[in-house]
N, C-alpha and C positions, 0 to 999 in steps of 0.2 A: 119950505125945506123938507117938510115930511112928504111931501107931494111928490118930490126931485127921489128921495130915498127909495121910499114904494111903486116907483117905477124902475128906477134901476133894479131894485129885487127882481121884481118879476120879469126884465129881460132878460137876468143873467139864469132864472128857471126857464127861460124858454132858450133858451140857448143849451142849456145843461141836457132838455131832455131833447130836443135835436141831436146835439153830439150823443148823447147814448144811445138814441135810434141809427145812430149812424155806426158806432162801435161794437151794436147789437147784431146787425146786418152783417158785417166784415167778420166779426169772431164763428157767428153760427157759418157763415158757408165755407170756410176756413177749418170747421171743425169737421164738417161735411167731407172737406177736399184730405183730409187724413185717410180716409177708409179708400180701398182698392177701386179701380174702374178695369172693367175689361180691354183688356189690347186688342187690337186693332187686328183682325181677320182676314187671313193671305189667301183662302178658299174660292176659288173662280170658276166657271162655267164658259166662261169668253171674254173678251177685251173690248170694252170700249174706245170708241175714235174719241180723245183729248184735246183740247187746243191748251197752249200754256200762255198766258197773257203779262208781259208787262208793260203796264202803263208807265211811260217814263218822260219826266221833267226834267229838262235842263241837267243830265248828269250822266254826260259823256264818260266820265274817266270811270265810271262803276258799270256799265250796262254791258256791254263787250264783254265783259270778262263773268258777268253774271250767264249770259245768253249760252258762250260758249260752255260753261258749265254744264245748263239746261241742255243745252241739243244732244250731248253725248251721257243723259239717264237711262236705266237701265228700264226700259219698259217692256215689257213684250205686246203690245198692241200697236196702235197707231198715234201718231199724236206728232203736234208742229207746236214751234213757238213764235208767237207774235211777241211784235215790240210795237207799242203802239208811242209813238215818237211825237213826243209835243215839245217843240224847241232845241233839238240833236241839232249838231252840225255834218251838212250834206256829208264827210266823209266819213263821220259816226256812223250814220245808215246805209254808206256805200260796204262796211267791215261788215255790219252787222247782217246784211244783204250775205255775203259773202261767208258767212260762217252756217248757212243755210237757215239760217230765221226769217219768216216774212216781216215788212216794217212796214205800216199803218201812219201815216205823217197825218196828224191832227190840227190844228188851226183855230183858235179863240180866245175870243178878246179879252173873258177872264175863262183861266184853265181852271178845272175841277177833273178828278181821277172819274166821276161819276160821268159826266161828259164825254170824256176820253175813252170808256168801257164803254159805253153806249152806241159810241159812234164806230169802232171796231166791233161791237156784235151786230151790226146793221149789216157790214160789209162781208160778215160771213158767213151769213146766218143757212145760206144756200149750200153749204161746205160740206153739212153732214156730222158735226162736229154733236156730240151725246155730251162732255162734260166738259167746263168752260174750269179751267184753277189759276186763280187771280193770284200774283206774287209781284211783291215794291222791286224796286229795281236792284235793290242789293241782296237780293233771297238767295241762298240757295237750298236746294230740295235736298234732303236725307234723303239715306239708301233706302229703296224701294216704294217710296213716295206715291209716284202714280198709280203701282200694283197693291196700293193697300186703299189706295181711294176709290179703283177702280172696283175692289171688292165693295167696300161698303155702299157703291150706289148699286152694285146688284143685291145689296141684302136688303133694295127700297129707298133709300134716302134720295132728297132733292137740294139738301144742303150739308155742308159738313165742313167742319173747323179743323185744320191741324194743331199740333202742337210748334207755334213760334217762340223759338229759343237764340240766345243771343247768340253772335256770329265770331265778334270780337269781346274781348276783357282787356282792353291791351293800353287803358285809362283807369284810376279812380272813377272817374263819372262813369264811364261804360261800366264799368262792376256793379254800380248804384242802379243804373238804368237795366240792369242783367237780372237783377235782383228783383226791380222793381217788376219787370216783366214776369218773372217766376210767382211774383204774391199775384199778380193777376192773374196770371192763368189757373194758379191753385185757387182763389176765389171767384174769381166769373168764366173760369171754364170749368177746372177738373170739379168743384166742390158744386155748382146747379147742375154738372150732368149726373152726380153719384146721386144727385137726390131728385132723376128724371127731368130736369131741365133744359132748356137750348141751352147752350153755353155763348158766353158775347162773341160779337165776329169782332176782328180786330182789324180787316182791311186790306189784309196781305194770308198765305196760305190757307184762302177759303177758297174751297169749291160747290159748285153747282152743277145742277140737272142744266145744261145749256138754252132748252126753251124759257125753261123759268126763271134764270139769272137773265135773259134779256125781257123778258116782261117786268121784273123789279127795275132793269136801270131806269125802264120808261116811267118809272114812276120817283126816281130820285132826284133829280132838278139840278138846281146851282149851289144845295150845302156842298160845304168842305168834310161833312160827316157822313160821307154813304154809307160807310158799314155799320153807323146807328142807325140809320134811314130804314136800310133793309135791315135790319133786328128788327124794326116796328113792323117793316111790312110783312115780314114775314111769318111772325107773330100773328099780327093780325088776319091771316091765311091759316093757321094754325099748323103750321110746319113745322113738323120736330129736325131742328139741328143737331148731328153730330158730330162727338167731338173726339178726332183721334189723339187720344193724349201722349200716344209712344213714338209716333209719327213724325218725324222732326221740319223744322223749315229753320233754316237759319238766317239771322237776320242782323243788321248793322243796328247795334246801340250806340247814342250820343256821346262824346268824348269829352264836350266842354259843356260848363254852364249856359253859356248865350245859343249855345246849338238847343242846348234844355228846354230853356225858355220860349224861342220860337216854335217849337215843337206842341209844348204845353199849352200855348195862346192859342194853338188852332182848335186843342182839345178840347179846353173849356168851352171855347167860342161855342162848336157844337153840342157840347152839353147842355149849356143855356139855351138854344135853340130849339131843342128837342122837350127840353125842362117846359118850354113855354107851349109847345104845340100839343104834347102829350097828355099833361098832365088829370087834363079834364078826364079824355077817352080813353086812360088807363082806368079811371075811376069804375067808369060804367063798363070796361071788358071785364073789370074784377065779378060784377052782377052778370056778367051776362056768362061766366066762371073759366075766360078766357084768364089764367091766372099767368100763364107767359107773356103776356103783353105785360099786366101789371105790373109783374117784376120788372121789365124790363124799365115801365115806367119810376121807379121805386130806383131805381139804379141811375137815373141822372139827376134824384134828390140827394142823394151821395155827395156830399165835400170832396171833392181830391185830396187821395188819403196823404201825400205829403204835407197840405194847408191842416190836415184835420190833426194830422201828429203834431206842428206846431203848436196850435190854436191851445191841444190840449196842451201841450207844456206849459204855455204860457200861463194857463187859468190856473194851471197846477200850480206854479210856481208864486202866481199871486194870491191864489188862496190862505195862504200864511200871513198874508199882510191886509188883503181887504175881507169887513165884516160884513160885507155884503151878500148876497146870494146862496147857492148851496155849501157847506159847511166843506171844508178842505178834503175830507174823505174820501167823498162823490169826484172830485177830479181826479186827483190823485188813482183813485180805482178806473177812473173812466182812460187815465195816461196808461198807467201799465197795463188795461185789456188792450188799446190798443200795440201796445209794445211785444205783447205775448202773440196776437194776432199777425204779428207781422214778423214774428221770429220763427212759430211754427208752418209760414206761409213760403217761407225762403227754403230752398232744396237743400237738404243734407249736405250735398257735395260741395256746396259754395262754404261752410262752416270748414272744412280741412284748410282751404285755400285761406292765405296771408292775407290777399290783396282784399278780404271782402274788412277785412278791421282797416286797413286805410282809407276805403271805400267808403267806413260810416262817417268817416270826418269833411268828407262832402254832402252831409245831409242837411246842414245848416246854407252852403251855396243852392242848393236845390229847392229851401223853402222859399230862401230870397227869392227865387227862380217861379215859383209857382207864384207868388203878391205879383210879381212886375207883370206874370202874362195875365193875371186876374184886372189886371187894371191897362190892358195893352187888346185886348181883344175887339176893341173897333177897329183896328188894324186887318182885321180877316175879312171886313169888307170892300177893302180896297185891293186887295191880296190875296192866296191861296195858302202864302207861307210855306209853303214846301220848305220840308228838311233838306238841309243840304247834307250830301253823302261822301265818302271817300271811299276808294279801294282799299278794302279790309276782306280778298276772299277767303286766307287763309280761315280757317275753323277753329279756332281757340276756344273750347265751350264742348269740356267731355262729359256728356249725357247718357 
């Protein structure tokens, strides 16, 4: 019996000091993403040739109305938008033909966005095209977009992150997912570039030097994760990523729990993936003082911070009743950094707004939401899981 005790002790210390390296991590680059970043540089010498790229699955009623958007931005250089079409129906790409976008029909037996980009930077590559800016199918680009990206690769960059912000609020769960987007980009973008950092690519509003975005697809394969993929490769090239934080992309947030879910099982999936590939060779980038790799590695040791907020409640909540482990204090302190961390991580603006206090009584659907895809994840191997989208162009999300 004393045998059964002094092991439970010591899992619930090894658990304690995991979650506070984890709540260690969130609060310092959090506290990081408070302080100022420079805005994004309108200064030009000339224009580069663009190509605007969307890869698009199965999501006819959103892509049309995404495109026609695109085609009519306000650029002063040159630039076309591809659709790269995996599963459209023939009079989807007849419209989208028609609204002067080129359409790219792709083909494969399991679809991957990294696939799909690879096999349209093949077919261009003769174009001419200096910067490739990859957008999901329901983006649409804020004012000035391409003339703020096209400065930053004349100041040298060969990558660089916009700022993805929601597109719709017009759900609880979208508000939560609005939110949820904002503590991201204030901790794995704004708060590692204040303190010289890459900032995470997220998948959608990133652009690249177009040579070099088609030498990383060659190296991305069959993950569902290419924009962790190319974090590591890029890393490991030692590419500094920039990140325009004032720069907007706007983007369709999840409306329901079960859209949540889907969404999150593909996350994780790549997380643990990368968790398992990485973890050695971040070790030895750290010696060798490539220290952007290792963060990056250090960032799919990370809990999903919706499971990490439960996890803590729960410990919290049972620290008053079991005599086990660390003393009630330590969680309780380890709940409310996380609590603090994620209230000074949310934007100002969304604290006026009503809908973000209805919006917190979905956080309890949303952890449900994160257990079922933690345990749903062999599902990504049979599947790609694509989010399913709706027409939401309107812009509801004043930034």
């Amino acid at each position: 019996m004393e045998l059964i005790y002094n092991i439970l002790h010591l899992l619930l210390w090894v658990m304690a000091v995991y979650l506070s390296f984890n709540c260690l991590y969130l609060a310092f680059f959090a506290l990081a993403g408070l302080f100022p970043l420079a805005r994004a540089k309108k200064y030009v010498t000339g224009y580069k040739k663009m190509v605007v790229l969307f890869p698009t699955y199965h999501a006819d009623e959103v892509i049309i109305e995404s495109v026609r958007t695109a085609i009519v931005h306000d650029y002063k250089g040159e630039f076309e938008i591809v659709v790269i079409a995996d599963g459209l129906m023939p009079q989807t790409n007849q419209i989208l033909r028609q609204t002067g976008a080129e359409v790219i029909e792709v083909f494969f037996e399991k679809s991957t966005k990294g696939k799909a980009l690879l096999h349209a930077m093949d077919n261009l590559k003769d174009r001419g095209f200096d910067i490739a800016l990859v957008l999901d199918v329901d983006n649409i680009m804020g004012s000035d977009c391409l003339n703020a990206v096209n400065s930053a690769f004349q100041q040298g960059y060969k990558a660089i992150q916009l700022h993805r912000t929601a597109k719709n609020l017009n759900t609880s769960f979208a508000f939560l997912d609005a939110c949820n987007e904002e503590v991201n980009n204030h901790i794995y973008r704004k708060g590692q570039a204040v303190l010289g950092l890459s900032p995470a690519l997220i998948g959608s509003g990133m652009a690249f030097d177009y040579t070099y975005f088609h030498s990383l697809l060659k190296n991305v394969g069959d993950t569902v994760g290419e924009d962790k993929k190319m974090d590591f490769l890029i890393a490991g090239d030692r590419v500094k990523v920039a990140y325009l934080n004032d720069i907007f992309v706007y983007d369709e947030k999840v409306s329901n729990a079960h859209v949540f879910t889907t969404q999150r099982t593909r996350w994780i999936a790549s997380q643990i993936e990368f968790l398992r590939t990485y973890t050695t060779k971040g070790i030895k980038e750290l010696f060798k003082g490539n220290i952007e790799f290792f963060n990056k590695t250090v960032q799919t040791m990370l809990m999903p911070r919706m499971l990490l907020l439960g996890l803590l409640f729960v410990m919290a909540l049972q620290s008053f009743f079991n005599p086990l482990g660390p003393e009630k204090g330590l969680w309780l302190t380890l709940f409310t950094s996380i609590c603090v961390t994620l209230l000074i991580s949310v934007p100002r603006r969304f604290y006026i707004d009503k809908r973000l206090y209805f919006a917190i009584w979905q956080i309890p659907r949303a952890m449900i939401g994160m257990v079922i895809a933690l345990f749903s994840i062999g599902k990504v191997k049979k599947s790609n899981l694509a989010t399913p989208h709706h027409n939401t162009s309107t812009i509801d999300n004043k930034t």
